[in-house]
Every structure is written in structure tokens, then in C-alpha cells.
C-alpha positions in Angstrom: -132.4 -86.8 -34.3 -129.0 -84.9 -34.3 -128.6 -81.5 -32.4 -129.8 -78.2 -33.7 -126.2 -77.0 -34.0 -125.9 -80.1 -36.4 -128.9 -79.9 -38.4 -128.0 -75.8 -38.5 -124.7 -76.5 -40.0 -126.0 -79.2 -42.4 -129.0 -77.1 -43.7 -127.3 -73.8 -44.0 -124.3 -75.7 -45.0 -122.2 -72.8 -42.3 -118.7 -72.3 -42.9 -117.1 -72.8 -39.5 -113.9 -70.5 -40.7 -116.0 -67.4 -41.2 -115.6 -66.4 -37.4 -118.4 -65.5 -35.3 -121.2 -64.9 -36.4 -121.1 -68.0 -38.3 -121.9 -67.2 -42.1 -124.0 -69.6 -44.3 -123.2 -70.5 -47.0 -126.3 -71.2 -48.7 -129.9 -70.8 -47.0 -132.1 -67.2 -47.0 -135.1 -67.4 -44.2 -136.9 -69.8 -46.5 -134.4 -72.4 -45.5 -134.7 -71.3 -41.8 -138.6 -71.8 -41.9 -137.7 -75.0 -43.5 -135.0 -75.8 -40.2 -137.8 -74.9 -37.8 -140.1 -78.2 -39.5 -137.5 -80.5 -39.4 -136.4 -79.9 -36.2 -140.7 -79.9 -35.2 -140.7 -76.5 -33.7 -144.2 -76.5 -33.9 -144.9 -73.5 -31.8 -143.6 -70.2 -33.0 -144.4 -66.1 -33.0 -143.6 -63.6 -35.9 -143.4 -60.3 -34.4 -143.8 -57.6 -36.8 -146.2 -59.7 -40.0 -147.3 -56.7 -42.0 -148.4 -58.6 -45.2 -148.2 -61.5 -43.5 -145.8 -62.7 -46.1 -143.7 -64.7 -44.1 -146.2 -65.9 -41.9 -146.9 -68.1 -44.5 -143.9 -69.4 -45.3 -143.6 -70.5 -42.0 -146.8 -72.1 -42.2 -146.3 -73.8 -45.4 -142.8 -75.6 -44.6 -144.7 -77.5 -41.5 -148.0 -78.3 -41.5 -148.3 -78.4 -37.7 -147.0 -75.2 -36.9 -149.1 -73.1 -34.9 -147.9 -69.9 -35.2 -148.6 -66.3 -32.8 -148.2 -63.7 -35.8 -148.3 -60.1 -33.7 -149.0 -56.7 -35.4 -150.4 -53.5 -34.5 -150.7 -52.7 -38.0 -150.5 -49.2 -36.9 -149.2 -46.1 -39.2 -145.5 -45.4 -38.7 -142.9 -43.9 -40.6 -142.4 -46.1 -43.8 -146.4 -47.1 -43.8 -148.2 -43.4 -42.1 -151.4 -44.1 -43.7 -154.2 -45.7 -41.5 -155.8 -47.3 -44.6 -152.6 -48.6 -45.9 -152.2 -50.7 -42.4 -155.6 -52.0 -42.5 -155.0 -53.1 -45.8 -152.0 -55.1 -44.8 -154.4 -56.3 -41.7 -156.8 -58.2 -44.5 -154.1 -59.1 -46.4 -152.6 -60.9 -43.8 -155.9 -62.2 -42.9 -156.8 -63.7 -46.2 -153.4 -65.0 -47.1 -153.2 -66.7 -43.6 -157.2 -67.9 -43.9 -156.2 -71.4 -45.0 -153.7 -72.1 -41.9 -155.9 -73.2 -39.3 -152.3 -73.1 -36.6 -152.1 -69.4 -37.1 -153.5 -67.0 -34.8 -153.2 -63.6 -35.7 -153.4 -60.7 -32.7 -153.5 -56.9 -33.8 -151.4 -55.7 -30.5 -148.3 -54.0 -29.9 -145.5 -56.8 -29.2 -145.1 -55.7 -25.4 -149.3 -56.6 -24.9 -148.9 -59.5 -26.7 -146.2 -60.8 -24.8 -148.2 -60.8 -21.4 -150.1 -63.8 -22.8 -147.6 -66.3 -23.7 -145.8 -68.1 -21.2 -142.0 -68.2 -20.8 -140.0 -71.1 -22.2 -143.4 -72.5 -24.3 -142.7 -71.1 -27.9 -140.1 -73.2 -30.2 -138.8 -70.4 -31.6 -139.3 -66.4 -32.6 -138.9 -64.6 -35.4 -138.6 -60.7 -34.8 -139.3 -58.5 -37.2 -141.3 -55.7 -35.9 -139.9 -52.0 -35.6 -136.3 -51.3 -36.2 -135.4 -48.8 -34.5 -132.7 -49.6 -31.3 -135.1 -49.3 -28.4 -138.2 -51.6 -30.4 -136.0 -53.8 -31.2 -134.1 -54.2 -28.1 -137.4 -54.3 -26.6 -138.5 -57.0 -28.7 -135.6 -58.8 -27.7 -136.2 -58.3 -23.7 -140.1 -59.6 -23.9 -139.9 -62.6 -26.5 -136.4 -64.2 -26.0 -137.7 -65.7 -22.7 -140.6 -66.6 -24.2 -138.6 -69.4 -26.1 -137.4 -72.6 -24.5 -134.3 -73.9 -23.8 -132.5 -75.2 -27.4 -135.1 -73.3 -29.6 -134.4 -70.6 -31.8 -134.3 -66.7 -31.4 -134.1 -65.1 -34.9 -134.7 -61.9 -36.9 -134.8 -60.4 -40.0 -132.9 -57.4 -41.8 -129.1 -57.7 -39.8 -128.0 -54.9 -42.1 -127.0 -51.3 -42.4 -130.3 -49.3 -44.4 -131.8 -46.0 -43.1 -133.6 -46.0 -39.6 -132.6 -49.3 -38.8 -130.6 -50.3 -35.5 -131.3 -53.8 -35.8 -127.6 -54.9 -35.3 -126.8 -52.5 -32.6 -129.6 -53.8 -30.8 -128.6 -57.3 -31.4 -125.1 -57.2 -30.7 -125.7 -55.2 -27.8 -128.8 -57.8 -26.6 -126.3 -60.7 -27.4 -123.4 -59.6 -25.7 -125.1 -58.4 -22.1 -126.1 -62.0 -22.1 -122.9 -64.0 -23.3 -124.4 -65.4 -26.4 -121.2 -66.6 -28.2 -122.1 -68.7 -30.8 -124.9 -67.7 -33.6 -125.6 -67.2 -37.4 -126.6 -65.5 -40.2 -128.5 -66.4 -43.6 -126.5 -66.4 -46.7 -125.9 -63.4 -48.2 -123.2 -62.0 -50.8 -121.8 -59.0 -48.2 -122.7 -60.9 -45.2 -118.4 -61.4 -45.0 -118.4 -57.5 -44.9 -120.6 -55.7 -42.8 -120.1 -52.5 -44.2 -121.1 -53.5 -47.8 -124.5 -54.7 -46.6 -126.7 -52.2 -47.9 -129.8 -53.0 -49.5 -129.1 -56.9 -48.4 -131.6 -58.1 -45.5 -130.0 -61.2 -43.6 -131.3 -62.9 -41.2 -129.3 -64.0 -37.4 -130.4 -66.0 -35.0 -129.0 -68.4 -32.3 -130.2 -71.7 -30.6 -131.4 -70.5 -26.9 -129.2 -71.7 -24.0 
């Protein structure tokens, strides 16, 4: 099987003059969950599932995946209603009901992080509060969880309202001299200060 840089650069088909962060050229986080069953990362967490959406599009692109989906489904500033969480709590349930590999836990992401042992997950998807300190705490209590050449990745690296997640990601990526990683195709990916309303993805292979 060729590396995970080479399979990264195939799938998303990256263009290597776009500078760092290396920009795809094709490929949303569909084609990521589609990476992560190639490559048979076949253990993974979601942090942050609310509809549980994604969840299963990670669990449909590989069949094997068993997959930590993490959620306090708890009211917050977008979603304050109580009944509006548990809502997206059944949802999540009954769109996830057929995917015996998923395991849903209704827990803040620092408690569910005590239970999973460092370097056994294939990969992480964060997606959970997106304020600075969440996410930089998110960063802090899964990215160990994941093995050497898995994959740490997230969702919305963009400028909207209330949302830090670059800051926290640059600042997470630079303290610990990640130099090479990506991010999903998007038409203002090229200029960060046109991304508004457009919700990449990044993520790197872990060292």
C-alpha cells in the first residue's frame, strides 16, 4: 500500500504549489471519509456529532469502521433549547441504529477522553465547540489519542461568527512543529479572508 502522504495527494488530487497548507483540489470531507477506508483506519472518534450527520458518512464509506461519536448534546448558544438537543440525541441515535461499529457516548469531550487510550484511534475528526479554548482543548485531549501516521482532522477552517477554529489550529499546529498539512477543496480556500460562509476541512497525518 503507498504512504498516506501519497494516497492524500492522489485522492484529494493536492496541488503541491499552493504553499502550506496544502490546498486540494478536488475532495469536501466526503472524500476524506472515503481516505480514512482505503487507507483501513478502522478506528475513529467524531467529536462534536449533533445530528449525527457525519457520523454516518464515516460509517458508510467503510464498513468496518468502528467509530467513538462524542456529544453532550447540551444547549449552547446556536442550539439553547434542551428539547432541541435531545432531539438531535435520537436523531443521531436512529440514523446511526443500523451501524453496529458506532458507539455513541452523550459526554463532554474531556470525560470521554479518559476512556480511550493514547495512540489506539486511526484517526479524529473534531468538530465539537468552536470557540478558541474548546477547540484548543479538543486538540490537547484527542490528538494523542491517535497513532503514529493516522489522521487529526476538523471541520469548519473558516472565518464565520464565534468561531476560533483556525486560531486554535494554527496556534495547536505551530507549538508542536506540524509543518506539513491540508485542507478540503474549497473555492476561497486560496484566500483566507474570503472564506465566509465556506466550511473546509484541515487535517494532518500524525508524526
Amino acid at each position: 500500500m503507498p504512504s498516506i502522504e501519497r494516497m492524500i495527494c492522489d485522492k484529494f488530487a493536492i496541488d503541491l504549489r499552493s504553499g502550506i497548507p496544502l490546498c486540494s483540489r478536488r475532495g469536501t470531507r466526503v472524500t476524506l471519509a472515503e481516505l480514512f477506508g482505503e487507507a483501513h483506519y478502522n478506528n475513529g472518534a467524531e467529536i462534536g456529532v449533533q445530528a449525527g450527520i457525519y457520523s454516518e458518512v464515516l460509517c458508510k464509506a467503510n464498513p468496518n469502521l468502528k467509530l467513538l461519536c462524542v456529544d453532550s448534546w447540551a444547549p449552547y448558544r446556536d442550539f439553547p433549547r434542551k428539547s432541541r438537543q435531545d432531539a438531535m440525541f435520537l436523531e443521531t441515535m436512529n440514523r446511526l441504529a443500523n451501524y453496529p461499529g458506532a458507539t455513541i457516548k452523550r459526554m463532554t469531550s474531556i470525560e470521554a477522553s479518559r476512556d480511550v487510550p493514547n495512540g489506539s484511534l486511526d484517526f479524529v475528526y473534531i468538530d465539537a465547540a468552536h470557540d478558541f479554548d474548546s477547540v484548543m482543548m479538543d486538540l490537547i485531549h484527542w490528538v494523542p489519542k491517535v497513532r503514529r501516521r493516522g489522521i487529526v482532522a476538523g471541520h469548519d477552517y473558516c472565518y464565520m461568527r464565534f468561531c476560533s477554529v483556525i486560531g486554535a489550529v494554527n496556534a495547536y499546529r505551530e507549538s508542536r512543529g506540524i509543518g506539513t498539512w491540508y485542507v478540503t477543496d474549497d473555492p476561497g480556500v486560496r484566500d483566507l479572508s474570503r472564506q465566509l460562509g465556506r466550511m473546509p476541512s484541515w487535517f494532518w497525518v500524525q508524526p
